[in-house]
C-alpha positions in Angstrom: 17.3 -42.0 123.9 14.2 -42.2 126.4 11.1 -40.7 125.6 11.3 -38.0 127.8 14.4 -37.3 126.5 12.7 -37.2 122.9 10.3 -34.6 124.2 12.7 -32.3 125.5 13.8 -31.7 121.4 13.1 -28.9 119.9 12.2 -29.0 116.2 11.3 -27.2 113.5 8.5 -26.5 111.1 7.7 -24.1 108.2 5.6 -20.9 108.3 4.6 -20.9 104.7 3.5 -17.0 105.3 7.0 -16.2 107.1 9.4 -18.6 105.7 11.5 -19.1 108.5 11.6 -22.1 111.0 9.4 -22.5 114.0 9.7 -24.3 117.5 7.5 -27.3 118.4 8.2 -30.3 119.5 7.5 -34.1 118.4 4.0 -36.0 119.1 4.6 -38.9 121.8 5.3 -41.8 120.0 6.9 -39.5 116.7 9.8 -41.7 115.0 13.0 -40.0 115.8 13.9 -40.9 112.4 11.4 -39.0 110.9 11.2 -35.8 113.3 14.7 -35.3 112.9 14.6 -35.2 109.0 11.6 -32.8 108.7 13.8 -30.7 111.1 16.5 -30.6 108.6 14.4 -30.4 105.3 12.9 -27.3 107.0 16.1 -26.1 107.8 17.2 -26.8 104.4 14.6 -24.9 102.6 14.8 -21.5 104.2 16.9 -18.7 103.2 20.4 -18.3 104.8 19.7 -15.7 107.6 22.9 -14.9 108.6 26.6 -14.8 107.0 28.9 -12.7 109.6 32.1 -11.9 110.8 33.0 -12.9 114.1 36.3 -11.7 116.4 38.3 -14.4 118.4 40.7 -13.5 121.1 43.4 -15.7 120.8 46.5 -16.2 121.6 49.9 -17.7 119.5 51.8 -20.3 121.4 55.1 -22.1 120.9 54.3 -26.1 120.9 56.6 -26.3 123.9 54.2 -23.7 125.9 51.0 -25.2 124.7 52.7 -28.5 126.0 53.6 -27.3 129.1 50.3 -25.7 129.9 51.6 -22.3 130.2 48.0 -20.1 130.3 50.4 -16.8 130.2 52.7 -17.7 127.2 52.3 -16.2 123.6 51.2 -13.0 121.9 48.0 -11.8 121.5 45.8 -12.1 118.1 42.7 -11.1 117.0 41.1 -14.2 114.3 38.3 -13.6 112.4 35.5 -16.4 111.6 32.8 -16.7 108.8 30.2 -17.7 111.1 26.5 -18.7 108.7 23.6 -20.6 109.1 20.1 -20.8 107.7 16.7 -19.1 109.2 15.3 -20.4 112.2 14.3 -18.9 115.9 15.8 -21.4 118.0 19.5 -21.4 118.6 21.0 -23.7 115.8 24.1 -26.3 116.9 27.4 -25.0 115.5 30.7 -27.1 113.8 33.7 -25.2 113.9 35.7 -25.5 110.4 39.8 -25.9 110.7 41.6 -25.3 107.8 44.5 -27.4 107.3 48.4 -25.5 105.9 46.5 -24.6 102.8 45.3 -21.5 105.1 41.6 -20.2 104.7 40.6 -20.6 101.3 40.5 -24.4 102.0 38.5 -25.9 99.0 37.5 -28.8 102.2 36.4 -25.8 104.4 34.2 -24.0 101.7 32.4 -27.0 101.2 31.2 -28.3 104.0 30.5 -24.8 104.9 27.8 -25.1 102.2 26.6 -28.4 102.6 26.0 -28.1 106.2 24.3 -25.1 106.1 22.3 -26.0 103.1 21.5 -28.8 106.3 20.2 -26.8 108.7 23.5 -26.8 111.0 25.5 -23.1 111.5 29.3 -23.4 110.9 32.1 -21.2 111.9 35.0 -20.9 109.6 38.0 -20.1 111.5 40.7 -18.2 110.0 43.8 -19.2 112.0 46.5 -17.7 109.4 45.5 -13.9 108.6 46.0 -12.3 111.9 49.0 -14.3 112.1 50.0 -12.9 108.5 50.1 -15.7 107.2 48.5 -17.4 103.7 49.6 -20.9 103.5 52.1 -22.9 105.2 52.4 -26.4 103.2 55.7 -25.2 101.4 57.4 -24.3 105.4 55.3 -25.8 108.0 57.7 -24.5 110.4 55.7 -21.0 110.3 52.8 -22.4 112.2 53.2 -24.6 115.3 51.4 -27.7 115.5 48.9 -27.2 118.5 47.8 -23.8 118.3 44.9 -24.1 116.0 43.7 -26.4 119.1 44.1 -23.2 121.7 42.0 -21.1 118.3 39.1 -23.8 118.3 38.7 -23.0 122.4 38.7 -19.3 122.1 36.2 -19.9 119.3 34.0 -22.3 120.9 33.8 -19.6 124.1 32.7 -16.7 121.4 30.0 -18.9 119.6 28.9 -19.3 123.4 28.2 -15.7 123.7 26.6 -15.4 120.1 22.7 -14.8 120.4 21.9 -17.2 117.4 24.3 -20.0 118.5 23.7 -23.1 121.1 26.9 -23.0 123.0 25.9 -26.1 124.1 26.0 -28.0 120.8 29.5 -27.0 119.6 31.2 -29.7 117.1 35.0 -29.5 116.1 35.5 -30.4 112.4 39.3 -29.8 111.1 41.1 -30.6 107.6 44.7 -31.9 107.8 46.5 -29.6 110.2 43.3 -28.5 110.9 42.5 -32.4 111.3 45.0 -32.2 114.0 43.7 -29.9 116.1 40.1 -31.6 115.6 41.4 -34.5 117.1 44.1 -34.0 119.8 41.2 -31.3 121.2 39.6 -33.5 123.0 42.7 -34.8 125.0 41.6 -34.5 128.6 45.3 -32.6 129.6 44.9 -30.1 127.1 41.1 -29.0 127.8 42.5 -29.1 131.7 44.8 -26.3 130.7 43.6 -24.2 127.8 39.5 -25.8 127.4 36.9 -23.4 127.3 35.2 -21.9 129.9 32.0 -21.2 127.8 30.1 -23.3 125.7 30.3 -27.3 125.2 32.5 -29.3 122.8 30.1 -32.5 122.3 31.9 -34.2 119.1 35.5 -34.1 117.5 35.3 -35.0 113.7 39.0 -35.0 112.1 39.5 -35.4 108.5 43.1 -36.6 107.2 45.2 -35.9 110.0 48.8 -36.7 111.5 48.9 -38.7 113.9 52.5 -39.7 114.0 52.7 -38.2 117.4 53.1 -40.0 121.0 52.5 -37.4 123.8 51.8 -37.8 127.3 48.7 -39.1 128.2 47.0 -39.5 125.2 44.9 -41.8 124.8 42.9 -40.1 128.2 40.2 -38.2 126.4 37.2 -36.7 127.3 34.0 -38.5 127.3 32.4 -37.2 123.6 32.6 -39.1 120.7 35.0 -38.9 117.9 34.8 -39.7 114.5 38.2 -39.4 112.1 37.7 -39.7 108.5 40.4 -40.7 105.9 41.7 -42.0 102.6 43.6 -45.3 102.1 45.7 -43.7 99.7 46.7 -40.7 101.3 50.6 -40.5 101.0 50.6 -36.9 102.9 49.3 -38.1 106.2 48.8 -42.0 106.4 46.4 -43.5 107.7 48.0 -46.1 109.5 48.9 -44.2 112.3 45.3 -42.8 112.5 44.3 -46.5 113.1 46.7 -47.6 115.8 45.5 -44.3 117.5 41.7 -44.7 116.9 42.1 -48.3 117.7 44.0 -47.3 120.9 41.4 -44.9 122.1 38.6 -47.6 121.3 40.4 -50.1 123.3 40.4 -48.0 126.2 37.1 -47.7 126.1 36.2 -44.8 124.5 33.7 -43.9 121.3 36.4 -43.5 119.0 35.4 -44.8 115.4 37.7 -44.2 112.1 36.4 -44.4 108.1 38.7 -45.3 105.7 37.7 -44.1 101.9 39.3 -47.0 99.5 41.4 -44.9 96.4 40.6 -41.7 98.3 44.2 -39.1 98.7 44.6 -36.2 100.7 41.7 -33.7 100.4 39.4 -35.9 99.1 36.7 -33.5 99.8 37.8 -30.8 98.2 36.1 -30.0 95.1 38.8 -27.5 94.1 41.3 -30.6 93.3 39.5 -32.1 90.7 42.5 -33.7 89.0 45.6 -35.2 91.1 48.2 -32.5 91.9 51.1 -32.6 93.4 53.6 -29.6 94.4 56.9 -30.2 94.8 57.2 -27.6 97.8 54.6 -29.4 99.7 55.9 -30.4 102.9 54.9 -34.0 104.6 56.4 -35.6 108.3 55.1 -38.9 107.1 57.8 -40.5 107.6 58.7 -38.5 111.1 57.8 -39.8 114.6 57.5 -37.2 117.2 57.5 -37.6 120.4 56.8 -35.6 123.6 59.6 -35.3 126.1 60.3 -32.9 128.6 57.9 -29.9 127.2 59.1 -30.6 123.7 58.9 -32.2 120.6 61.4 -34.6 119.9 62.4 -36.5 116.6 62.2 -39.9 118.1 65.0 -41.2 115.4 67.6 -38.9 116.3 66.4 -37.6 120.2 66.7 -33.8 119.3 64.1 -31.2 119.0 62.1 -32.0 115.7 62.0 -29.2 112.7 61.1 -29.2 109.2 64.9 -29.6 107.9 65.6 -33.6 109.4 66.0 -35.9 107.1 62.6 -37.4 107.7 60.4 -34.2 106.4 60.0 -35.4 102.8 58.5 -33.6 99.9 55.7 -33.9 97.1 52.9 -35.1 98.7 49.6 -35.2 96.6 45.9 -34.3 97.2 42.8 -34.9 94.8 39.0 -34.4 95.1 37.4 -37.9 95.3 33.8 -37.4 94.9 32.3 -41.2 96.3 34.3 -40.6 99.1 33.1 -36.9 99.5 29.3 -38.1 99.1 30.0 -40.8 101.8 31.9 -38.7 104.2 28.8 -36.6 104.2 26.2 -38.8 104.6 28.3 -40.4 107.8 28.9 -36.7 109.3 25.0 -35.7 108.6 24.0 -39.1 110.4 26.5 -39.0 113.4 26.0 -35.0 113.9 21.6 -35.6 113.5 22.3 -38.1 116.8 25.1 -35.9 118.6 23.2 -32.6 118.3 19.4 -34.4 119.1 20.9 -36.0 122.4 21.9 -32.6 124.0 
């Protein structure tokens, strides 16, 4: 970053008589370093100044609509959001939370809720399942299609744009499993052409866990923001393998695609609600699936017909489990990356 980049930041200091965060800006010369981690131990310190409910129009797609682009398929939904964030008269920089198929009380979701508002950093908490009445949807998958929580994190990134306390132009995407999915395949260039917002600005994708046993058209053309996918070498619900080829893929083609790989970690390894290993034998996993995109539709690219949740490649039994070094870690790298993502804007 240039200097005069560096003074165009807006930072924060404390008003011991109001407690709440001021605007100023760094001295010439000011380590970044330094500026940016007074910002956030200001941030940090004051009292959580807003915890609110906020509407999303939405819509609910088929996969082979959202594929196909269609702007006028699906039904209507109203989705409701937690949106919080701590104390502070400047407009704060935003992640948007994606639950994975455990639905909205995602232990994953409820934590970094806290930890990055305990940062200094506002977070939206979408609820993609109870306007759909729906709870969960690990033990039948099929009740939720796979790319609609991606036309959700849109609609949602336009509404933080209108929000008075918000900085629609410092909008992160941050998704768990399913949710994971959506994180990442959100920044594909085709689908931002057809369903992107028009409000607001997505500047970094951060997926945790997600499938990436998927080829579809045009992938691996994404837009120019930086994306960071986070994962454990043991997860046997959604492999990481197949988040490496891709990551590696999108590297290779020049983009800033980077992938962590937490050794012993499982699925939901930053959960604190899994403290001990458990493993439900209605659980759903397409590890072992490989879908592909042809013709507007998702294909089983063993057999060539239309992939659902009864071939004989949907398994059962998959296992999550909090894994706290990998949880501490995870956070450090997302408080690091997001510090530089959100300063350069």
């Amino acid at each position: 970053m240039t200097a005069a980049g560096l003074n165009d930041i807006v930072w924060t200091g404390t008003d011991i008589n109001q407690n709440r965060c001021l605007r100023g800006r760094p001295m010439s010369g000011f380590p970044l370093s330094l500026f940016l981690a007074g910002m956030i131990g200001c941030c940090a310190s004051s009292a959580l100044a807003f915890d609110e409910k906020l509407e999303i129009q939405s819509r609910t797609l088929s996969d082979s609509a959202f594929l196909g682009g269609d702007q006028d398929a699906g039904s209507p939904v109203v989705l409701s959001g937690g949106l919080s964030g701590p104390d502070a008269e400047q407009k704060l920089p935003v992640v948007i939370l994606l639950h994975g198929t455990d639905g909205p009380g995602s232990g994953a979701v409820w934590s970094w809720n806290r930890f990055l508002n305990s940062k200094g950093i506002a977070t939206l908490s979408l609820d993609s399942y109870t306007g759909r009445n729906l709870s969960e949807a690990s033990s039948d998958q099929s009740l939720f299609s796979q790319f609609t929580q991606i036309y959700d994190a849109y609609r949602a990134v336009e509404a933080l744009a209108a929000h008075p306390k918000i900085d629609g132009s410092r909008v992160a995407i941050m998704g768990f499993s399913r949710g994971g999915n959506a994180a990442l395949y959100s920044a594909m260039v085709r689908f931002q052409k057809s369903f992107g917002p028009k409000e607001g600005l997505i500047v970094a994708h951060l997926p945790f866990y997600p499938a990436c046993n998927f080829e579809l058209l045009d992938q691996v053309n994404v837009t120019g923001v930086p994306i960071r996918e986070f994962h454990g070498a043991e997860d046997d619900w959604t492999p990481a393998a197949p988040c490496r080829a891709y990551i590696d893929r999108l590297a290779k083609a020049g983009h800033d695609a980077q992938m962590t790989v937490y050794p012993g970690a499982l699925h939901n390894f930053d959960s604190p609600r899994n403290p001990a290993r458990v493993s439900d034998p209605d659980w759903q996993t397409s590890r072992n699936c490989l879908r592909r995109e042809e013709d507007g539709q998702l294909v089983n690219a063993v057999t060539g017909k239309p992939f659902t949740y009864t071939d004989a490649c949907v398994e059962y039994g998959p296992s999550s489990q909090y894994h706290d070094a990998a949880a501490t870690a995870a956070q450090a790298a997302v408080m690091e990356f997001l510090i530089g993502v959100f300063a350069d804007k």
